[in-house]
Backbone as numpy.savetxt, mean C-alpha at the origin, in Angstrom:
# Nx Ny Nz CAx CAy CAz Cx Cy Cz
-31.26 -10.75 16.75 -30.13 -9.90 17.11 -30.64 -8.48 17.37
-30.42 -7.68 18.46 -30.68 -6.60 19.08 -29.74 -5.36 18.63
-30.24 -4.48 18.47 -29.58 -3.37 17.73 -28.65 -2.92 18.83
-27.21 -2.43 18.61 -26.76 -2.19 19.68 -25.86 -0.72 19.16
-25.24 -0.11 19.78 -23.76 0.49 19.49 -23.60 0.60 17.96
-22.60 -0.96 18.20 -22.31 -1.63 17.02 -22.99 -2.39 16.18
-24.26 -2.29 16.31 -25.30 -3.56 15.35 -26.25 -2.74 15.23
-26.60 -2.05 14.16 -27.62 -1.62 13.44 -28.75 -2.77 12.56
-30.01 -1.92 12.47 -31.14 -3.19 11.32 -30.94 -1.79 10.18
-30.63 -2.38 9.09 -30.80 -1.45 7.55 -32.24 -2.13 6.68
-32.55 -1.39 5.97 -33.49 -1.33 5.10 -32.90 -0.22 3.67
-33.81 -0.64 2.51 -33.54 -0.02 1.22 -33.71 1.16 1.36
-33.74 2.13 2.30 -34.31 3.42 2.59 -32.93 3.93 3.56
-32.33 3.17 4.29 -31.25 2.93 5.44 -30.05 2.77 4.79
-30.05 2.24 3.73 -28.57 1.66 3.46 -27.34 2.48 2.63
-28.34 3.56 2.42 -27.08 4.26 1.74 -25.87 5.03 2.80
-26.94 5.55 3.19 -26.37 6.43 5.26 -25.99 5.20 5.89
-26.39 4.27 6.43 -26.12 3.06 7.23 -24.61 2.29 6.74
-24.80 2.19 5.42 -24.08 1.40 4.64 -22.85 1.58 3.97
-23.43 2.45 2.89 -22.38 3.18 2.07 -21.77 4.22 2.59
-22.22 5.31 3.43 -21.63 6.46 3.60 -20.68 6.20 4.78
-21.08 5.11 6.04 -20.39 4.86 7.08 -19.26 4.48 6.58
-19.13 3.40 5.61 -17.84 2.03 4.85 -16.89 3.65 4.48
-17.26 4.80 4.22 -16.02 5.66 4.36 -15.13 6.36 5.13
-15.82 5.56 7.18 -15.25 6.08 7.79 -14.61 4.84 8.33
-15.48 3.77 8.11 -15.02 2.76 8.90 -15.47 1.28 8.08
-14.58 -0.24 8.04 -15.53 -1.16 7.10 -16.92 -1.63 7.92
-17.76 -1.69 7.31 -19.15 -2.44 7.31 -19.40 -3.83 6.61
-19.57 -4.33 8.00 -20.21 -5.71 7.42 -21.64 -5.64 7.50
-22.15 -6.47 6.59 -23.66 -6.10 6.39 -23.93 -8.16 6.23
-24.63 -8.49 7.42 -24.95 -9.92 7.51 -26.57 -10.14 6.32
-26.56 -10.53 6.10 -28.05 -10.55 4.99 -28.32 -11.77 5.28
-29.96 -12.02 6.34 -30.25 -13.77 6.71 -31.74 -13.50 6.82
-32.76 -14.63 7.45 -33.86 -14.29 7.30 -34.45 -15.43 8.46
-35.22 -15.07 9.04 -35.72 -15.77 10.48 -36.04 -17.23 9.73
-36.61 -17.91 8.68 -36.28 -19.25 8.48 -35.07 -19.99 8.72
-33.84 -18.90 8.52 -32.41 -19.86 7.99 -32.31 -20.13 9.62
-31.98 -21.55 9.82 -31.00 -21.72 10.56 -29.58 -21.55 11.29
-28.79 -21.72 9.94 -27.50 -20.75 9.54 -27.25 -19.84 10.66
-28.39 -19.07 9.90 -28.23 -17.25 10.37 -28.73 -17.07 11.64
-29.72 -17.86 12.39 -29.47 -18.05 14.08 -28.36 -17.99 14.84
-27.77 -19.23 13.53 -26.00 -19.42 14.70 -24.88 -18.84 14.55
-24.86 -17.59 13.23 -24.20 -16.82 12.95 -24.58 -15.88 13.54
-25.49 -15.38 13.63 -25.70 -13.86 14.93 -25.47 -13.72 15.77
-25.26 -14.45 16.56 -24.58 -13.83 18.42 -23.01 -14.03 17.91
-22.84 -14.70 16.81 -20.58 -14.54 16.80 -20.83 -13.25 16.12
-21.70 -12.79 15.31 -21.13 -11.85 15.02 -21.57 -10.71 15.79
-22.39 -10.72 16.50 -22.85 -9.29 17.75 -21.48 -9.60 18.41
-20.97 -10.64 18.70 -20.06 -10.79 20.16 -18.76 -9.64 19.61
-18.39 -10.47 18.14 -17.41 -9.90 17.67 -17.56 -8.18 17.11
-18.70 -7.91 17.29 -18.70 -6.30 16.94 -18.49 -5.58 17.93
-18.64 -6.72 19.36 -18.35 -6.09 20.55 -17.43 -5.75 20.90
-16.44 -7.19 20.29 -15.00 -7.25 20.99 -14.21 -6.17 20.02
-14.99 -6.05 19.03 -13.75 -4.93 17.63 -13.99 -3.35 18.49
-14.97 -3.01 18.88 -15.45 -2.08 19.89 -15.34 -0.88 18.70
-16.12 -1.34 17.22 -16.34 0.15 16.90 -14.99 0.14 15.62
-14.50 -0.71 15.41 -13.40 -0.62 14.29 -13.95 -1.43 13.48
-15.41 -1.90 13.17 -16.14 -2.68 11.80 -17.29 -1.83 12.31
-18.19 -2.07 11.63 -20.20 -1.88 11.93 -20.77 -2.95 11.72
-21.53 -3.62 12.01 -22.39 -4.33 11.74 -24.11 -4.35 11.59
-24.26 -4.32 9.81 -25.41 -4.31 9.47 -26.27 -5.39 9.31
-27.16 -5.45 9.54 -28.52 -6.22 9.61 -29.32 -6.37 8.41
-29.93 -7.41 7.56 -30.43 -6.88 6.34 -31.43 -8.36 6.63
-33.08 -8.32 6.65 -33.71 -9.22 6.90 -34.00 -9.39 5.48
-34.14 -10.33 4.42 -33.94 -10.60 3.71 -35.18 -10.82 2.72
-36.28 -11.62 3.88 -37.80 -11.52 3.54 -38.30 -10.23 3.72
-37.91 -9.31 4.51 -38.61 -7.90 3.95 -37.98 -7.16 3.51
-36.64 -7.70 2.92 -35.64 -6.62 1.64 -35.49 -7.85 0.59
-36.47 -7.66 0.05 -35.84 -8.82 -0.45 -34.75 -8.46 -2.31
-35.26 -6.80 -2.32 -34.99 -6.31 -3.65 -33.64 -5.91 -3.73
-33.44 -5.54 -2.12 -31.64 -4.74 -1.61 -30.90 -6.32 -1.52
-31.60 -7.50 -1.13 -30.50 -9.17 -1.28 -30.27 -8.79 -2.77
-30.93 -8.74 -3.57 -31.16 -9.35 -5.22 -30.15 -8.38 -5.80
-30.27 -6.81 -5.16 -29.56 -6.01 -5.95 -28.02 -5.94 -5.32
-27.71 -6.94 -4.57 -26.47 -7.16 -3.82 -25.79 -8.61 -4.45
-26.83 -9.32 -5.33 -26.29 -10.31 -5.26 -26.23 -11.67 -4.80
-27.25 -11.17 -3.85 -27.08 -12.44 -2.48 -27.81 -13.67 -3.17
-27.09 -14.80 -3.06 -28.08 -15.89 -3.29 -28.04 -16.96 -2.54
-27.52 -16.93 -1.14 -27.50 -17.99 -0.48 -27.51 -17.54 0.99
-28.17 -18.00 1.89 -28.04 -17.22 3.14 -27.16 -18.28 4.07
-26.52 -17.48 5.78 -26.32 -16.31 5.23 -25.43 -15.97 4.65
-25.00 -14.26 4.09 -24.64 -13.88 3.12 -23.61 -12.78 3.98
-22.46 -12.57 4.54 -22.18 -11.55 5.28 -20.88 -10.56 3.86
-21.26 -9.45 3.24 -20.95 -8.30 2.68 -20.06 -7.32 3.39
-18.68 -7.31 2.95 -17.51 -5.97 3.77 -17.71 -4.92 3.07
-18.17 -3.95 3.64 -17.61 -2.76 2.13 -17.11 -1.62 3.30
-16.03 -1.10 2.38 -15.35 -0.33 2.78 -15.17 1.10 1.72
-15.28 2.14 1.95 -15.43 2.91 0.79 -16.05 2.66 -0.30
-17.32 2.60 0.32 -18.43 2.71 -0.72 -18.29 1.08 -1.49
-17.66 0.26 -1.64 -17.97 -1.27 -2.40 -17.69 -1.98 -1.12
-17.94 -2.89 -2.29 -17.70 -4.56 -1.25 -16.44 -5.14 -1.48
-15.44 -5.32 -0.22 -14.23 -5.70 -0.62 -13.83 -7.29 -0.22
-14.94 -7.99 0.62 -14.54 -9.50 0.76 -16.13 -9.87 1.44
-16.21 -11.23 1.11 -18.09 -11.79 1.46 -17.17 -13.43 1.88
-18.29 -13.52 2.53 -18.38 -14.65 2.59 -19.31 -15.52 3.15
-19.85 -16.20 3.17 -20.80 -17.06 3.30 -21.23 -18.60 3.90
-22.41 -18.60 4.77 -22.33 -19.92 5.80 -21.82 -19.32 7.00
-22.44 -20.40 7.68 -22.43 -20.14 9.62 -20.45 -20.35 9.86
-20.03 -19.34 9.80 -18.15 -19.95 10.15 -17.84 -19.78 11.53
-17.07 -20.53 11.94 -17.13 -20.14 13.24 -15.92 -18.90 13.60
-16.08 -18.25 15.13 -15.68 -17.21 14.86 -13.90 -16.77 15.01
-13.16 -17.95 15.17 -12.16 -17.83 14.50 -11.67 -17.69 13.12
-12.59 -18.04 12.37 -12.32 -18.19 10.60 -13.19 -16.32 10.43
-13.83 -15.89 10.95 -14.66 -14.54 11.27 -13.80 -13.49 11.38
-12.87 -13.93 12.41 -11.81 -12.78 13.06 -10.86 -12.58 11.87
-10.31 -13.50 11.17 -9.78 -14.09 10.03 -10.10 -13.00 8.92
-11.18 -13.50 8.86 -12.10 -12.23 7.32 -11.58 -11.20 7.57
-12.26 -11.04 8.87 -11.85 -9.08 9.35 -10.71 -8.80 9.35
-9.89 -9.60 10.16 -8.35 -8.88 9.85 -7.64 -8.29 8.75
-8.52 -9.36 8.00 -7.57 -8.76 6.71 -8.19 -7.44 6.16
-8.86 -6.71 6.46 -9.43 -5.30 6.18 -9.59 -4.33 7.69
-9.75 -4.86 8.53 -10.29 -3.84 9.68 -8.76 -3.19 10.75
-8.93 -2.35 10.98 -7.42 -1.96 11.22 -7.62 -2.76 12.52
-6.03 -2.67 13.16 -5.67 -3.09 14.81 -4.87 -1.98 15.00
-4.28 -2.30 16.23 -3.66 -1.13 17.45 -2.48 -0.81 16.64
-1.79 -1.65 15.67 -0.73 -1.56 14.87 -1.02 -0.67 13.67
-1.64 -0.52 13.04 -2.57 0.66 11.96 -2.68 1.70 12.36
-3.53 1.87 14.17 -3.63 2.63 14.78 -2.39 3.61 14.90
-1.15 3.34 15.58 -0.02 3.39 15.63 0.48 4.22 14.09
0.34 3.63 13.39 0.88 4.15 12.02 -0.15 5.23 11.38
-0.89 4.81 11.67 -1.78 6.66 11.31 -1.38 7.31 12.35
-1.23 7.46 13.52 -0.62 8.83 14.07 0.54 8.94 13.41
1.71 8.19 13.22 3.08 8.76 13.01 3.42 9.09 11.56
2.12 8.85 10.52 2.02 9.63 9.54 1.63 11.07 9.46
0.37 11.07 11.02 -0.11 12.33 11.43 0.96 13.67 11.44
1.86 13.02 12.12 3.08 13.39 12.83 4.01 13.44 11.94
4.46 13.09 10.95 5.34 13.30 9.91 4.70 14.24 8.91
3.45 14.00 8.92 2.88 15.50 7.94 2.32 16.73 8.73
3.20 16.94 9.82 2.29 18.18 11.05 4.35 18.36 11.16
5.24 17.56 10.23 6.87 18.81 10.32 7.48 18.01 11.49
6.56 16.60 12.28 7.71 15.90 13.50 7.88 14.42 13.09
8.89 14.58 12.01 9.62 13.32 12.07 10.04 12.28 12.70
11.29 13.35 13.67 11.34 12.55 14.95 10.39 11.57 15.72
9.43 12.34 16.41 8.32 11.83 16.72 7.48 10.67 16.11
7.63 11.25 14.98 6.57 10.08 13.58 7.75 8.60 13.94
8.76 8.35 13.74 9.77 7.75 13.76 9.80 6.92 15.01
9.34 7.60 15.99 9.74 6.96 17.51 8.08 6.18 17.62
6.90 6.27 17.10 5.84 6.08 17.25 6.22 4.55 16.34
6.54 5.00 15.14 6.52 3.62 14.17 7.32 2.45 14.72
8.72 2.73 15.32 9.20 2.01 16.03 8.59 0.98 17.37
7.65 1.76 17.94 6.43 1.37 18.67 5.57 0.35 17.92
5.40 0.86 16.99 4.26 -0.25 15.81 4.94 -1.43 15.63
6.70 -1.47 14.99 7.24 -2.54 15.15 7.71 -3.28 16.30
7.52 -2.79 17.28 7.86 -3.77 18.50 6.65 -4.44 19.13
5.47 -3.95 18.57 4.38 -4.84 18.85 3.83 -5.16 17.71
4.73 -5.25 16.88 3.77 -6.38 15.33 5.47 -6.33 14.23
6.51 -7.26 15.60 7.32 -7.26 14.45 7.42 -8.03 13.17
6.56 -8.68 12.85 6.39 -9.38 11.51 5.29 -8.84 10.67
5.07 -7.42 10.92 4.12 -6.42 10.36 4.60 -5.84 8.86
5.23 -6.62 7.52 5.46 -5.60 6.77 5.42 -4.20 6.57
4.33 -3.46 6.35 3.65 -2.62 6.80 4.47 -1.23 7.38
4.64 -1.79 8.58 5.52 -0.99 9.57 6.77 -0.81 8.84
7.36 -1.80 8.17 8.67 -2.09 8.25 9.20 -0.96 6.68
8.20 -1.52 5.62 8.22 -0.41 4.89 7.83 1.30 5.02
7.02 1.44 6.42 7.00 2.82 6.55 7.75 3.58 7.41
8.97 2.71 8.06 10.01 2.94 8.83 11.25 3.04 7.46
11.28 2.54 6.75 12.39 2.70 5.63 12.04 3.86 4.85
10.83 4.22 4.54 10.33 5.27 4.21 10.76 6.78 4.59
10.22 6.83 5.94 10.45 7.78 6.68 12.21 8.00 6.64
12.95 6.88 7.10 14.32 6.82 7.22 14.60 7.99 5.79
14.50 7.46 5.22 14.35 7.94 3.66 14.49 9.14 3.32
13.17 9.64 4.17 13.14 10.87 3.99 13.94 11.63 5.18
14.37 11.60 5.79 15.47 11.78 7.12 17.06 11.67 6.53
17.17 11.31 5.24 18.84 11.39 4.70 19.32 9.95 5.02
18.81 8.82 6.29 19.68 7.91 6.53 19.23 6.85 5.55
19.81 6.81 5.03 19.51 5.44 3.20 19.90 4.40 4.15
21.22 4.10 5.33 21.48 2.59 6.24 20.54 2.08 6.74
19.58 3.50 7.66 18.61 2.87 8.05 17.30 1.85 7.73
17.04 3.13 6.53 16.50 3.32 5.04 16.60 1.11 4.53
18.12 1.15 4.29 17.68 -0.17 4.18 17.81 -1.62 4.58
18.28 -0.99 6.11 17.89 -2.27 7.64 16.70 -2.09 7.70
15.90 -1.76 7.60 14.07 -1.57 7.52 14.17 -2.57 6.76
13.92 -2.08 5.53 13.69 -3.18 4.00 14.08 -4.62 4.06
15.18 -4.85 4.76 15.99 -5.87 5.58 14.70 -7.01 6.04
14.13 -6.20 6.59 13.13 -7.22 7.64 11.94 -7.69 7.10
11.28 -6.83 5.77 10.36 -7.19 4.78 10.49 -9.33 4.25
9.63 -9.38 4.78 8.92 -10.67 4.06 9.61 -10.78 3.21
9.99 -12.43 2.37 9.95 -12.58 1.22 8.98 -12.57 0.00
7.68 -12.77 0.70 6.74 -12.23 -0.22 6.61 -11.13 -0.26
6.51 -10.28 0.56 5.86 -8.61 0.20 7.45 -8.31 -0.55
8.67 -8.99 -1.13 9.53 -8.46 -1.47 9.01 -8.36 -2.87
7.75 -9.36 -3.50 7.36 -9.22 -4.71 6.62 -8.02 -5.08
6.62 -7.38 -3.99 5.17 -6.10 -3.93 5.51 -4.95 -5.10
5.11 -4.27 -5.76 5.17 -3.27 -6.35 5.98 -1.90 -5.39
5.37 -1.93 -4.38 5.60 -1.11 -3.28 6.96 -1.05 -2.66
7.26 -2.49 -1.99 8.55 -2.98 -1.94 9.75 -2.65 -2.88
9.46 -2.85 -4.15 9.99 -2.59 -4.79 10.79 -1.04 -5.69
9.67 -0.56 -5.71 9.82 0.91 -6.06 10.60 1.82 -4.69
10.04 1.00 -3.40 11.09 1.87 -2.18 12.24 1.51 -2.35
12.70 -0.28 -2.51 14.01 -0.66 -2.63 14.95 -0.02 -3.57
14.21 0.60 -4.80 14.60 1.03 -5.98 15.13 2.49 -5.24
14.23 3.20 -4.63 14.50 4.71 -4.26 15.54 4.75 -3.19
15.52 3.63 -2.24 16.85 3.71 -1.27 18.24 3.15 -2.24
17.95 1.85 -2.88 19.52 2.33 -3.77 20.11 3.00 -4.55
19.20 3.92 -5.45 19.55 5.20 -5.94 19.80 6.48 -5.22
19.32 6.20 -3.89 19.86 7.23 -3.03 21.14 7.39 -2.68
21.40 5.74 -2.64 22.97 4.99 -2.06 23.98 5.94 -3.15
23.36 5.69 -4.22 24.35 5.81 -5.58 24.44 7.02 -5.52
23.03 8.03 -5.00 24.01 9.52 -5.11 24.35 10.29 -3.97
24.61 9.25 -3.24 25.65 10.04 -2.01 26.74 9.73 -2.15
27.14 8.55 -3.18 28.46 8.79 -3.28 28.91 9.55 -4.63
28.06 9.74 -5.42 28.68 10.32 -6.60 29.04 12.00 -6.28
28.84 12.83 -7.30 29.28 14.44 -7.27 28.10 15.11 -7.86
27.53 16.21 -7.76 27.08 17.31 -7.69 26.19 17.35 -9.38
25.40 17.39 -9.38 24.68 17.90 -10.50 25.38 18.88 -11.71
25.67 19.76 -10.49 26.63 21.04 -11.56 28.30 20.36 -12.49
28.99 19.96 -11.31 29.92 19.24 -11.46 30.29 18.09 -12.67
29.27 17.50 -12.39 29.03 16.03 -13.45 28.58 16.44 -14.76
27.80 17.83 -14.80 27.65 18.34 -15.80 28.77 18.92 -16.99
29.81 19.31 -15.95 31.01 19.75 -16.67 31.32 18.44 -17.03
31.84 17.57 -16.57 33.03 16.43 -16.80 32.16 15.73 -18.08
30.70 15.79 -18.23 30.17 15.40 -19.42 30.19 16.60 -20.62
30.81 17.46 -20.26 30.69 18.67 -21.05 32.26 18.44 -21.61
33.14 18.41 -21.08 34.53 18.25 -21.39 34.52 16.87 -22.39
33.86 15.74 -21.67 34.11 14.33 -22.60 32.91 13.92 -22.57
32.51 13.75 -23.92 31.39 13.31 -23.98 30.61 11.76 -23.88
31.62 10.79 -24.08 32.16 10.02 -23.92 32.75 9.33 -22.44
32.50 10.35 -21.32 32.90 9.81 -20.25 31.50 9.34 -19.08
31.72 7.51 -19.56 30.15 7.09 -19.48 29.89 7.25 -17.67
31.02 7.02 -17.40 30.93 6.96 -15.91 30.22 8.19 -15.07
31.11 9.49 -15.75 30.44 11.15 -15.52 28.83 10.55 -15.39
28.69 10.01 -16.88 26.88 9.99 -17.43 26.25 9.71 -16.27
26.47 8.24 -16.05 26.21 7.38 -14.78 25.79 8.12 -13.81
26.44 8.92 -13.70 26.55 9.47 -11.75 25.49 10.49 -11.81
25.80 11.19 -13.30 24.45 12.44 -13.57 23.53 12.06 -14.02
23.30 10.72 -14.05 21.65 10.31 -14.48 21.52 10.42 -12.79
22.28 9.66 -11.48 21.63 9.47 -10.18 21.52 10.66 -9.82
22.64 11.56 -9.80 22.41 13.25 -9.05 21.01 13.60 -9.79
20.59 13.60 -10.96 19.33 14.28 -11.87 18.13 13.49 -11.04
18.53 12.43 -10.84 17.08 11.40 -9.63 16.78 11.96 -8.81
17.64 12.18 -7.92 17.68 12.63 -6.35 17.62 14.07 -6.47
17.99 14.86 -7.36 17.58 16.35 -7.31 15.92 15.99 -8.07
15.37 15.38 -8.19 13.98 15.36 -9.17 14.24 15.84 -10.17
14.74 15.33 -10.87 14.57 15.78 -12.08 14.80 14.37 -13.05
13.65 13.66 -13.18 13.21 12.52 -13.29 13.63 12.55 -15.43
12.96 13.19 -16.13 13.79 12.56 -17.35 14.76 12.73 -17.33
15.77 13.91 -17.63 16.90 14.11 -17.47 17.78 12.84 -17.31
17.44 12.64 -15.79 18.04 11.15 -15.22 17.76 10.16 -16.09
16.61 9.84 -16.83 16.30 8.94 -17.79 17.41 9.26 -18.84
17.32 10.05 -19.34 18.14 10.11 -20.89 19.40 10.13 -20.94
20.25 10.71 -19.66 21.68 10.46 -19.06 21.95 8.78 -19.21
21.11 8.23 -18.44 21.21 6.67 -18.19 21.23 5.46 -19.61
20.11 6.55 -20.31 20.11 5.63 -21.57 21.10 6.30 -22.56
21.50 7.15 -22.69 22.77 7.71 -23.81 24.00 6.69 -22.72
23.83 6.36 -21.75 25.18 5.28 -21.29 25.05 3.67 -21.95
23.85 3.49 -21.82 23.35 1.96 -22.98 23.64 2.70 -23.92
23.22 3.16 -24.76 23.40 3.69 -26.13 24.90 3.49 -26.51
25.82 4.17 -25.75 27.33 4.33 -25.94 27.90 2.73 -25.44
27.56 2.41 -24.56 28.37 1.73 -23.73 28.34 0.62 -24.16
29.23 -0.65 -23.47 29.26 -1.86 -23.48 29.72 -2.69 -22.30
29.19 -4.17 -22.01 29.74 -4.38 -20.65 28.61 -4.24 -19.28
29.80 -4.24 -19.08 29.41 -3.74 -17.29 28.79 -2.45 -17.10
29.36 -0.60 -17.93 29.22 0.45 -17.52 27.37 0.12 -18.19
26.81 -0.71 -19.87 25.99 -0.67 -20.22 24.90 -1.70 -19.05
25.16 -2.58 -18.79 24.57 -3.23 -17.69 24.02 -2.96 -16.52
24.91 -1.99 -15.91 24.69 -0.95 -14.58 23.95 0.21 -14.64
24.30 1.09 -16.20 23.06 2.01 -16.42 21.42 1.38 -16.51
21.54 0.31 -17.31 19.70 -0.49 -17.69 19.55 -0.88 -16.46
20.19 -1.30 -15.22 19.72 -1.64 -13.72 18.95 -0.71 -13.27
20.10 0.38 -13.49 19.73 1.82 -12.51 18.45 2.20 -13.10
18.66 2.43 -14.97 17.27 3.03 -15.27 15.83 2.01 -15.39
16.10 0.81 -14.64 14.59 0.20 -14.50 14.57 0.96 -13.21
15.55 0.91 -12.48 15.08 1.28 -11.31 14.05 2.22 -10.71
14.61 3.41 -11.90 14.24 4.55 -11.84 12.72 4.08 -12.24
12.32 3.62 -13.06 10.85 2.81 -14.09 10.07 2.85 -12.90
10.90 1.74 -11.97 9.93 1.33 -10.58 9.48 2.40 -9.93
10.28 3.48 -9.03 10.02 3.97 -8.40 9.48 4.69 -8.74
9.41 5.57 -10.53 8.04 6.37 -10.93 7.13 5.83 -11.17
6.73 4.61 -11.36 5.76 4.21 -11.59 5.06 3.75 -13.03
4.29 2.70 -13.39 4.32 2.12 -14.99 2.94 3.38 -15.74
2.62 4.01 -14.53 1.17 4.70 -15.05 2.14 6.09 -15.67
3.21 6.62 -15.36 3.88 8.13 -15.51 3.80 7.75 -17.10
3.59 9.11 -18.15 4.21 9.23 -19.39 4.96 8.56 -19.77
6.34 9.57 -18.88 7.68 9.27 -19.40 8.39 7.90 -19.18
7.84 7.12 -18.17 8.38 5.59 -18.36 7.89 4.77 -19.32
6.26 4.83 -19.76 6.24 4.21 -21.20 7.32 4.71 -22.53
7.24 5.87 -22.39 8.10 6.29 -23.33 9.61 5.56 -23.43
10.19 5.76 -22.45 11.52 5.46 -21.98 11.87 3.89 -22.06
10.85 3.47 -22.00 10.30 1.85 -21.81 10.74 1.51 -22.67
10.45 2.43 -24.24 10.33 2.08 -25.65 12.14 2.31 -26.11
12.36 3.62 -25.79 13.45 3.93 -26.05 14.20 2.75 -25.39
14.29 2.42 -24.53 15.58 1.18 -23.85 15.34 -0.20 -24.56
14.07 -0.38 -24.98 14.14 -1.38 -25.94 14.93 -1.18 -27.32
14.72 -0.33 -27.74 15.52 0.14 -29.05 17.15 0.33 -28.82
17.37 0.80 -27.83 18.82 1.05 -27.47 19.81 -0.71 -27.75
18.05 -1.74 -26.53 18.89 -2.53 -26.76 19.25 -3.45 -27.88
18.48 -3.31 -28.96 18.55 -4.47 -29.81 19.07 -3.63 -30.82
């Protein structure tokens, strides 16, 4: 295989620059074979062809195996050949044996961006350079050429999101997979567009504050000023509103607060402080 463009030869002297430092701009596959294997004859022109056809969205490294043989060992390799992804500095998928290059394209996809990625890094570009609009009309683009793109679909509900429209916000979410509905991701957005729902219809931070000031006891007030305390950020607050409504309540009003305040769990996240904390407290509330 001939060094090209896209096909570099690495060595233990090569591979940190070649290897590691490139996988942070772009993924690197690194083939590891050795002029005995057979294999690795008939794996080298699919994979030159295919570094051709990616045109620069993988790398492809070279690693002769009989004269590295210390960079195979310290990689791991024990069977040739041996083809290594790394992307930011590790290795994120290998696999191994002559495959042909449909099962190849396969590997890569699942790490190497397409025109649809492409697409969505500008209109993130564009949503953090103050043009929404724009960001918005680009992503829409992404979904009409990869409409079964999760992906897209959650960064169109996103954006919606942040634009005030929660309908749009969650006809996006709408179109999400049933699997990616298991996602962490999925989830914590679904969580943030129906608490959005909840405080566009409720009243005012200030407001809700009185009517809990007058009755203390009025779980519904609570309710609405745990969502206004969400959506203004002000993330415990909203926690402890929600759980003094379990605490008091029973029913339905206690049922609808522990919804809302997992909700809230999701969309901050299980790593924040205050949701372990809160975690603890709603267990205690409930038993």
């Amino acid at each position: 295989m001939e060094e090209t463009l896209h096909v570099t030869e690495v060595n233990a002297t090569t591979f940190e620059v070649e290897v590691i430092a490139q996988s942070h701009e772009r993924p690197v596959a690194v083939d590891f074979w050795a002029d005995w294997c057979a294999p690795c004859k008939m794996l080298m022109p699919i994979l030159a062809t295919l570094a051709d056809e990616y045109d620069g969205r993988f790398h492809l490294a070279k690693v002769d195996t009989d004269k590295e043989q210390q960079l195979a060992m310290d990689h791991g390799v024990r069977s040739l050949p041996t083809v290594k992804l790394f992307k930011d500095g590790k290795v994120i998928d290998e696999f191994m044996g002559a495959l042909p290059a449909s099962a190849i394209r396969q590997f890569l996809d699942r790490h190497v961006s397409n025109a649809t990625d492409d697409l969505m890094l500008n209109a993130r570009e564009l949503a953090e350079a103050g043009q929404p609009t724009d960001a918005l009309a680009v992503l829409h683009q992404a979904r009409d050429t990869s409409p079964d793109y999760d992906p897209v679909h959650l960064a169109i509900s996103r954006l919606q999101l942040d634009l005030g429209d929660t309908d749009a916000a969650q006809a996006a979410l709408k179109q999400i997979s049933p699997k990616e509905q298991h996602s962490s991701e999925y989830k914590a957005l679904a969580g943030k567009v129906a608490l959005a729902e909840a405080a566009a219809s409720g009243g005012d931070v200030a407001s809700l504050e009185r009517r809990v000031l007058e009755d203390n006891n009025d779980l519904n007030a609570r309710h609405e000023l745990g969502i206004a305390h969400f959506a203004a950020g002000n993330i415990e607050p909203a926690m402890e509103q929600l759980l003094e409504v379990i605490r008091r309540g029973r029913g339905d009003p206690k049922d609808a607060a522990r919804l809302e305040l997992v909700r809230i769990f999701e969309v901050t996240g299980a790593q924040d402080e205050r949701v372990s904390r809160y975690r603890r407290l709603l267990a205690q509330a409930l038993n």
